[in-house]
C-alpha positions as CSV (number, residue, x, y, z in Angstrom):
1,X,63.8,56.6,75.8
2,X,61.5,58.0,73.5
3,X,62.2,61.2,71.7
4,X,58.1,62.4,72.6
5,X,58.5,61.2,75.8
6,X,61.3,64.1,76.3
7,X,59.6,66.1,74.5
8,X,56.4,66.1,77.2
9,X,58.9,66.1,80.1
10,X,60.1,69.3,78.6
11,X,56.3,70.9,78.3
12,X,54.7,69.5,81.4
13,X,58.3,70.5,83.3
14,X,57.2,74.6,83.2
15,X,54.1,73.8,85.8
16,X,54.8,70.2,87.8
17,X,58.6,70.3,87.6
18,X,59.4,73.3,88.8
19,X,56.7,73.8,91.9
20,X,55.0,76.8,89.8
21,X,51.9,74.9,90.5
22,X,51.2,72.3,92.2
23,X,50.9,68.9,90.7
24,X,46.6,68.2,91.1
25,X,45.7,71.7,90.0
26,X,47.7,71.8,86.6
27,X,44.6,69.5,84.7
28,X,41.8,71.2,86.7
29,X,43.3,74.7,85.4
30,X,43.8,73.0,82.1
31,X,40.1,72.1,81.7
32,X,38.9,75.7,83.3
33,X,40.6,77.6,80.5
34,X,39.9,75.8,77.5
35,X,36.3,74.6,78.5
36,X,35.7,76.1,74.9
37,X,38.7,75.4,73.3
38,X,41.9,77.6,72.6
39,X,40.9,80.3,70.9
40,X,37.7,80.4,73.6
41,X,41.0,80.2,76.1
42,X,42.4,83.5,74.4
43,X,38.9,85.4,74.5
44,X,38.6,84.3,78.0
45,X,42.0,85.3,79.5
46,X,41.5,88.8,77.4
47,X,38.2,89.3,78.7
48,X,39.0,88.7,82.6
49,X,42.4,91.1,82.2
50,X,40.1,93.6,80.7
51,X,37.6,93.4,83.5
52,X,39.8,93.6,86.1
53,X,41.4,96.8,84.0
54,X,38.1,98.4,84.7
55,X,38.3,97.6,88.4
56,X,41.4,98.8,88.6
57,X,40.1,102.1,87.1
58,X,36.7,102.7,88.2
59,X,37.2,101.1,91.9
60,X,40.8,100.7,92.7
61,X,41.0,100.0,96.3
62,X,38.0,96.9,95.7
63,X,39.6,94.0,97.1
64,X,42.5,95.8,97.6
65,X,44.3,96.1,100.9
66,X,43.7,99.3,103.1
67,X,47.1,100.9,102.0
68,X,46.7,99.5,98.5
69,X,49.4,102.2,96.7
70,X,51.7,99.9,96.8
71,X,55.0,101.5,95.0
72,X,53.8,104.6,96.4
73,X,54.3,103.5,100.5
74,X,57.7,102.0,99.7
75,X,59.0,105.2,97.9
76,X,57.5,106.8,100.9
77,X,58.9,104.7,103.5
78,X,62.2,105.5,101.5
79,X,62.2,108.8,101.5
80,X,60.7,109.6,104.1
81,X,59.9,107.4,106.9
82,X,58.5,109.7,109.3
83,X,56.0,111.3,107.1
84,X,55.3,107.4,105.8
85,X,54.6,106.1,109.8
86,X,52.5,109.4,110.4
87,X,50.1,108.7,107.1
88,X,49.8,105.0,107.2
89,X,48.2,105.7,111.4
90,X,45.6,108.1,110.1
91,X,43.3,105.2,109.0
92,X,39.9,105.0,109.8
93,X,38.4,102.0,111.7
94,X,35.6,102.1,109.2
95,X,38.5,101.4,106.3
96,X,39.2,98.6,108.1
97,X,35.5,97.0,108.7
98,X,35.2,97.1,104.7
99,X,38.5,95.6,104.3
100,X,37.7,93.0,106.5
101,X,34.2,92.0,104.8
102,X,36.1,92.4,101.4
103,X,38.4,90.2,102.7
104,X,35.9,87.6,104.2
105,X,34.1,87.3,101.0
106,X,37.0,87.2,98.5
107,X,37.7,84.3,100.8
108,X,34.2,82.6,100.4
109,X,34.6,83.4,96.6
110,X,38.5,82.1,96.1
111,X,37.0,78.9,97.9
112,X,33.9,78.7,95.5
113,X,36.0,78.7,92.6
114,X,38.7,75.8,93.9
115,X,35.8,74.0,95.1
116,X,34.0,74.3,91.6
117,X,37.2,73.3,89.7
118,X,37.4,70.0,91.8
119,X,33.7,69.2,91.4
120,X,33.8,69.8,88.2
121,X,37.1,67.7,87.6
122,X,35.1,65.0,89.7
123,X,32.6,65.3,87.3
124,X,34.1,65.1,83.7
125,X,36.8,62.4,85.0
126,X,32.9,60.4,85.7
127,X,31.5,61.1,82.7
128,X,34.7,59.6,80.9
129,X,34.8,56.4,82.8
130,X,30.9,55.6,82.4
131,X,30.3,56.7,78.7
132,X,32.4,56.8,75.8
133,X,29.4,59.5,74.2
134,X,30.6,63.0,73.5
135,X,29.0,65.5,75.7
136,X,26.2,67.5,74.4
137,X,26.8,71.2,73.7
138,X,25.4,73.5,76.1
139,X,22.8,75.7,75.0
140,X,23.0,79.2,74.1
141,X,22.2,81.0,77.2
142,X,23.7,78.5,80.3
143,X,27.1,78.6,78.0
144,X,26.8,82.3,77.5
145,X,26.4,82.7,81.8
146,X,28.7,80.0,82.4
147,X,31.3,82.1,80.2
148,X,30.8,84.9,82.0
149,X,30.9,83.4,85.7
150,X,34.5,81.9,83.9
151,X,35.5,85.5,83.2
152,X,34.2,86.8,86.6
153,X,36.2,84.5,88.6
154,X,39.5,84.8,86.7
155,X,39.1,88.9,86.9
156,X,38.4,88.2,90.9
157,X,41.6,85.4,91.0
158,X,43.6,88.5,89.4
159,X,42.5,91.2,92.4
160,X,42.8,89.2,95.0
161,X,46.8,88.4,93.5
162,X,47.0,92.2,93.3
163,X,45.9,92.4,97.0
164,X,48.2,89.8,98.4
165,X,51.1,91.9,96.4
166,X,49.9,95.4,97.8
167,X,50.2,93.8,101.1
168,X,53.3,92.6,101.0
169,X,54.9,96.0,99.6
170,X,53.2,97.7,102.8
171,X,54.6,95.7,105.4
172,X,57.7,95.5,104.1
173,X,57.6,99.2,103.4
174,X,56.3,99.7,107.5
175,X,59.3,97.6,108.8
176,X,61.6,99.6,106.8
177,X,60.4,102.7,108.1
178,X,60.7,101.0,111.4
179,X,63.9,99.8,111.2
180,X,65.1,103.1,109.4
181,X,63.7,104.9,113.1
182,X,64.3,102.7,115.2
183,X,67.7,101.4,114.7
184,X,69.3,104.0,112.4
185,X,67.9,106.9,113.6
186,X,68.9,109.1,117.0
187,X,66.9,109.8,120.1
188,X,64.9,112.7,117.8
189,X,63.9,109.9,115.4
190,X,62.8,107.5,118.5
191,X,60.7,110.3,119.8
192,X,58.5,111.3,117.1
193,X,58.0,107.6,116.6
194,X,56.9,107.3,120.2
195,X,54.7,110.4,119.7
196,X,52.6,108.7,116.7
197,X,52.5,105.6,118.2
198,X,51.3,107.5,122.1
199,X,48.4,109.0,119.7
200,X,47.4,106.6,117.8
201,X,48.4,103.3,120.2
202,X,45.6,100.9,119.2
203,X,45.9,101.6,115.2
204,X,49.8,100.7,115.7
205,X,48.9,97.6,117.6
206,X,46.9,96.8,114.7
207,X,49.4,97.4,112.1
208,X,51.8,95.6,114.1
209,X,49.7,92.3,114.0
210,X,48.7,92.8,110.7
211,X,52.0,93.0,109.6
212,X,53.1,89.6,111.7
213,X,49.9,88.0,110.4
214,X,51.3,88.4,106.9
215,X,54.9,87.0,107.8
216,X,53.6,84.0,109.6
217,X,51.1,83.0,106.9
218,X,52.7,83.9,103.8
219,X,56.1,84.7,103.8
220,X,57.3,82.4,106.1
221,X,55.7,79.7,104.3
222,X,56.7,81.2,100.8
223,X,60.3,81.2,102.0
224,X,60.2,78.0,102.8
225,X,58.5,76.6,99.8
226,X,61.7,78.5,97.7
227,X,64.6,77.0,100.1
228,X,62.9,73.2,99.6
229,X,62.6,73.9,95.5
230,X,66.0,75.3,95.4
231,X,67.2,72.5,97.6
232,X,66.0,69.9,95.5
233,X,67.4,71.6,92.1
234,X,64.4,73.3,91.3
235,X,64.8,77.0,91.4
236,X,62.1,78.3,88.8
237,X,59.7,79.6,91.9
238,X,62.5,80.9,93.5
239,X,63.9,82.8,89.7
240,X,60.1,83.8,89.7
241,X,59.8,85.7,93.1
242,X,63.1,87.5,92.6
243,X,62.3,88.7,89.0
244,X,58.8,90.6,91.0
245,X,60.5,91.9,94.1
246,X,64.1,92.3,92.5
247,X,61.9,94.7,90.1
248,X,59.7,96.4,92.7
249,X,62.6,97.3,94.9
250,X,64.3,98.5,91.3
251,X,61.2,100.5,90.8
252,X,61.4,102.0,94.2
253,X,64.7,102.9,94.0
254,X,65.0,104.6,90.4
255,X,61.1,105.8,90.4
256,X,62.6,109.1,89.5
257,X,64.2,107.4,86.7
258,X,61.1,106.0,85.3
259,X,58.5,108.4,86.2
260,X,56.3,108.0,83.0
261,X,56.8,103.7,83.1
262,X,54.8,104.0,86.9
263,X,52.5,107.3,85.9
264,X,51.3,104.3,83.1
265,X,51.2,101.4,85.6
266,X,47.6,100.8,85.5
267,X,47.7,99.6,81.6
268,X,50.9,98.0,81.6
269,X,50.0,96.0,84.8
270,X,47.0,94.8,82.5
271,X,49.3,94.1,79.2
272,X,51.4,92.1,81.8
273,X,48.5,90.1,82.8
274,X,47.6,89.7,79.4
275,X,50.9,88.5,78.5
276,X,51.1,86.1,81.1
277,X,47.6,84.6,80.5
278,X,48.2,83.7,77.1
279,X,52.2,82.7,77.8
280,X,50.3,79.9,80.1
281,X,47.6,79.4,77.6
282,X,50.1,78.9,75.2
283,X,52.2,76.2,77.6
284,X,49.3,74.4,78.6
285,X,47.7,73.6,74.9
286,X,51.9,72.5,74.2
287,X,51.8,70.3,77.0
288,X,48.8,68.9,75.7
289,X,49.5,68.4,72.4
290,X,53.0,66.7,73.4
291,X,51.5,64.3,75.4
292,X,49.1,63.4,72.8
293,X,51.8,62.9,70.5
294,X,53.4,60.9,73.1
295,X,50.6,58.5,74.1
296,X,49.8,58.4,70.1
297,X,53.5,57.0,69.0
298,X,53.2,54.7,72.0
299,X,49.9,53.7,71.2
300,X,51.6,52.6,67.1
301,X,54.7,51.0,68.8
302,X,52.4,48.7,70.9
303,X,50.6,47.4,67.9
């Protein structure tokens, strides 16, 4: 065993190894982020945290879900169940229709962008196997608008993540308030559920199959995806989804506690992004290097 050879293990371990990513994505992602090499990887990941910064302050609730406050309906479901079930009911059916074609074309767009990656993986894996001749440098304007579809597509990869968390928070924030009237609370508590729901019947059978839509098709398979990679001695996904809900659920509990940290949520949310973009930026340009190294030394040691 080669010393390099660990030493690649060791880098390429943080994304393969430990299920973060899976396996066939981790060179694709590599080539989308440094298309223009790593400091172009640094501008880029700043530049789609800072867009989706403005979304988040000029149009919060764009691609969001319809109850997108998301540490504010478990604090409410907390304190106050009843008040949180009444509130979450009053929703409009026109809410909904926009969610849904938010939805729809986040969809069309998140399969746009895998479906670009692998083309253009197809592409460049080609171009290396039928010509040893260095690409030519895109001009001006087609690398300025490709750099800009780049950033536009990372900013929309980052809402729609920010969507799938403020759904989650919400339904398990509506089957804690459940729970908490249903099976903690007295024949008072069961009534004035049974009044909200009389009103309002068809928006709680929506809410009801939105939440089971969201534990058949992401948590269960999430929680599955953690007891295999835990199973097999690999518990960095696992480590990673406690570390976000262990914190949210911290958060809820002590948000008197930290009442200035959440009142500044918006911009630290976006430091956080930036922090992880360039951590993986970072990660992937050491994996890179190692397994230059690597398949350098080998290279001398076969000669």
């Amino acid at each position: 065993m080669s010393p390099p050879t660990t030493r690649r293990s060791a880098a390429s371990s943080v994304f393969s190894s430990s299920q973060l990513v899976p396996t066939g994505q981790i060179t694709i992602i590599r080539r989308f982020i440094f298309r223009n090499g790593p400091f172009g990887a640094v501008l880029f990941v700043l530049a789609a945290t800072l867009a989706n910064h403005v979304r988040r302050v000029l149009v919060p609730w764009l691609g969001q879900f319809i109850w997108w406050h998301a540490i504010e309906n478990m604090k409410l479901a907390r304190s106050s169940p009843h008040y949180f079930v009444e509130e979450s009911l009053s929703f409009t059916w026109s809410e909904v229709l926009f969610w849904v074609c938010c939805t729809v074309i986040g969809c069309f767009v998140l399969t746009g962008i895998q479906n670009g990656l692998v083309s253009e993986e197809g592409t460049s894996s080609h171009q290396k196997d039928t010509s040893s001749t260095p690409l030519l440098a895109l001009d001006g304007e087609r690398e300025v608008a490709l750099g800009i579809h780049d950033m536009l597509c990372m900013a929309m990869s980052l809402t729609l993540m920010e969507g799938y968390y403020t759904q989650a928070c919400f339904s398990a924030a509506y089957m804690y308030a459940l729970s908490r009237l249903v099976v903690y609370g007295g024949a008072v508590e069961r009534a004035f559920l049974w009044s909200c729901i009389s009103e309002r019947w068809l928006h709680a059978v929506f809410q009801c199959g939105l939440v089971l839509y969201w534990a058949y098709v992401h948590f269960l398979p999430t929680a599955r995806s953690i007891a295999r990679a835990t199973g097999a001695g690999k518990p960095a996904m696992g480590m990673v989804h406690g570390i976000i809900w262990g914190g949210t659920a911290y958060l809820v509990r002590y948000s008197n506690k930290y009442f200035l940290f959440l009142e500044l949520s918006d911009m630290l949310v976006t430091l956080g992004w930036m922090a992880l973009g360039l951590v993986t930026v970072l990660l992937l340009k050491l994996e890179t290097v190692l397994g230059w190294r690597d398949a350098k030394e080998r290279d001398i040691q076969v000669r």
